[in-house]
C-alpha positions in Angstrom: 0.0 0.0 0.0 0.9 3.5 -0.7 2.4 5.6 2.3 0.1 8.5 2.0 -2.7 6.0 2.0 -1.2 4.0 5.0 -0.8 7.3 6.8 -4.1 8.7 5.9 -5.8 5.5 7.1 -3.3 5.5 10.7 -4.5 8.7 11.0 -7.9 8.2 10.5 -7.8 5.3 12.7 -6.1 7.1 15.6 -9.1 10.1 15.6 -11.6 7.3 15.6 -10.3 6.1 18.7 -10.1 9.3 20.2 -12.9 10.8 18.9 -16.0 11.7 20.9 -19.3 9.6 19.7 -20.7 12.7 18.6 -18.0 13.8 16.4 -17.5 10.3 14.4 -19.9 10.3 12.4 -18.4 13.6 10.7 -14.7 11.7 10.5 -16.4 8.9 9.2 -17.7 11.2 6.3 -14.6 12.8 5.9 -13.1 9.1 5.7 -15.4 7.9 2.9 -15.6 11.3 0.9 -11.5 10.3 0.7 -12.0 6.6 0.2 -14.7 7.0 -3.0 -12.7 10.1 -4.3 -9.5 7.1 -5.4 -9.7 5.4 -8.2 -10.6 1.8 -8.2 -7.0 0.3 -8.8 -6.4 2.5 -5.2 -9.0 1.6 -3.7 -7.9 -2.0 -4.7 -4.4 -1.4 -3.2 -6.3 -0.9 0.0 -8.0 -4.1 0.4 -5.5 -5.9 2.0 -5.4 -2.9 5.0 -9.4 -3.6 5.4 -8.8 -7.5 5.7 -6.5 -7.2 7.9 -9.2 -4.9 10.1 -11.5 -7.0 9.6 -9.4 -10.2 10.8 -8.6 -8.5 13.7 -12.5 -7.5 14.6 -13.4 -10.8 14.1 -10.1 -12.2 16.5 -11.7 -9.4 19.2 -15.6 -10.5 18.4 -14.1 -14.0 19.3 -12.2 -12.9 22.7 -15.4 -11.0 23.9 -17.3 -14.1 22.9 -15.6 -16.6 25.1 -15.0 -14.0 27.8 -19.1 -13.4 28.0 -19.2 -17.6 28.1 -17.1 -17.1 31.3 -18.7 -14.8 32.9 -22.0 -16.6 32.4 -20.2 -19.7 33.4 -19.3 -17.9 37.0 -22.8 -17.0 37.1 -24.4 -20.4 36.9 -24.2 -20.9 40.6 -25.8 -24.5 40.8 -25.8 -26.9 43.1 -27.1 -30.6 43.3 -28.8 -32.1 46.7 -30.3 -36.0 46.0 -30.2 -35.7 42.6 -32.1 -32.3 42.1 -30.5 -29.2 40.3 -30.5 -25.8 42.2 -29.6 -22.3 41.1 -28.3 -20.8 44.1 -29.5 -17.0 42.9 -32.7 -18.4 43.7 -32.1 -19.9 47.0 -30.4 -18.3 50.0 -29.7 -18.5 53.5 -32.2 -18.1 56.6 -29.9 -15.3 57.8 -29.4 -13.5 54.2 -33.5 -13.9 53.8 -33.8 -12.5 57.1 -31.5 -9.6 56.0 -33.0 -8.9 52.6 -36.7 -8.8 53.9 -35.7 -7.0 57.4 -37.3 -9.8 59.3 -35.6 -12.1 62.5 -34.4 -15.2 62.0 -36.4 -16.8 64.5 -39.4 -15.4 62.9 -38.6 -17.0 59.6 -37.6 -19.9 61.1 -40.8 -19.7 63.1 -42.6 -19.9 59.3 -40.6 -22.7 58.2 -41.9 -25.3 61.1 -45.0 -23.8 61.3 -45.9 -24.4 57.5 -45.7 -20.5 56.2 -43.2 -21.3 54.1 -44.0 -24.6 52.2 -41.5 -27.5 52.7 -40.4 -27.4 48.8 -39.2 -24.0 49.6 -36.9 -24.8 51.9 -33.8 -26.8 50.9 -31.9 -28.8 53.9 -28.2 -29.7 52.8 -26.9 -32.6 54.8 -23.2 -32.3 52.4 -23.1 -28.6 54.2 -23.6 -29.6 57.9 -27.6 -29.5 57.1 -27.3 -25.8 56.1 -31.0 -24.5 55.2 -31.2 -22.6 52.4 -35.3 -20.9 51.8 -36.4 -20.0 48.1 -35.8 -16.1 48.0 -40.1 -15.5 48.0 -42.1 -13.5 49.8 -44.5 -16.0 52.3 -47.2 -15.0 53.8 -49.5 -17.0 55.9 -52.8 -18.0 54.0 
């Protein structure tokens, strides 16, 4: 590729970057006034710049990708008692219910033996010294 073009486009490149969102879309018109002014044989040299752009979007649409798999990963907080499959952003603590809904624990735990909060709400894990984990709901007594 031409220097002047390689230069033109480095510069162009570097204002994008820098520019604010309101101002791009005048660069960007400044950019293609330039690019559809060449000649086709120019515009032709340039290719191989845009493929090489275009590689590296698609290397960075790749990275985001698996990073956004990851993150979902760390957020698929699951965890299996006797076979059944339980998102623990659904399920919390007596304490942290307690906290969240600015009750006492003793009152909630008060609901659980009493019936308020039905038995398939409540999840007893015997692999976590028989922790109690309540479905994060709002009970009320019918």
């Amino acid at each position: 590729m031409r220097e002047d073009f390689q230069v033109y486009i480095d510069r162009y490149t570097a204002r994008m970057k820098v520019a604010r969102s309101e101002d791009r879309p005048a660069i960007r018109k400044e950019f293609a006034d330039w690019y559809y002014g060449l000649s086709e044989a120019e515009r032709e040299e340039i290719k191989p710049f845009w493929k090489a752009i275009k590689d590296r979007a698609r290397q960075t649409i790749a990275e985001i990708k698996d990073a956004l798999n990851e993150l979902q990963q760390l957020q698929d907080v699951r965890i299996v008692v006797e076979g059944a499959e339980y998102d623990l952003h659904e399920w919390i603590t007596i304490s942290e219910y307690s906290r969240i809904h600015n009750l006492k624990v003793s009152r909630v735990q008060n609901w659980i033996s009493r019936g308020v909060v039905p038995r398939n709400k409540v999840l007893a894990i015997p692999q976590l010294n028989n922790v109690k984990l309540i479905k994060n709901e709002i009970y009320t007594k019918v």
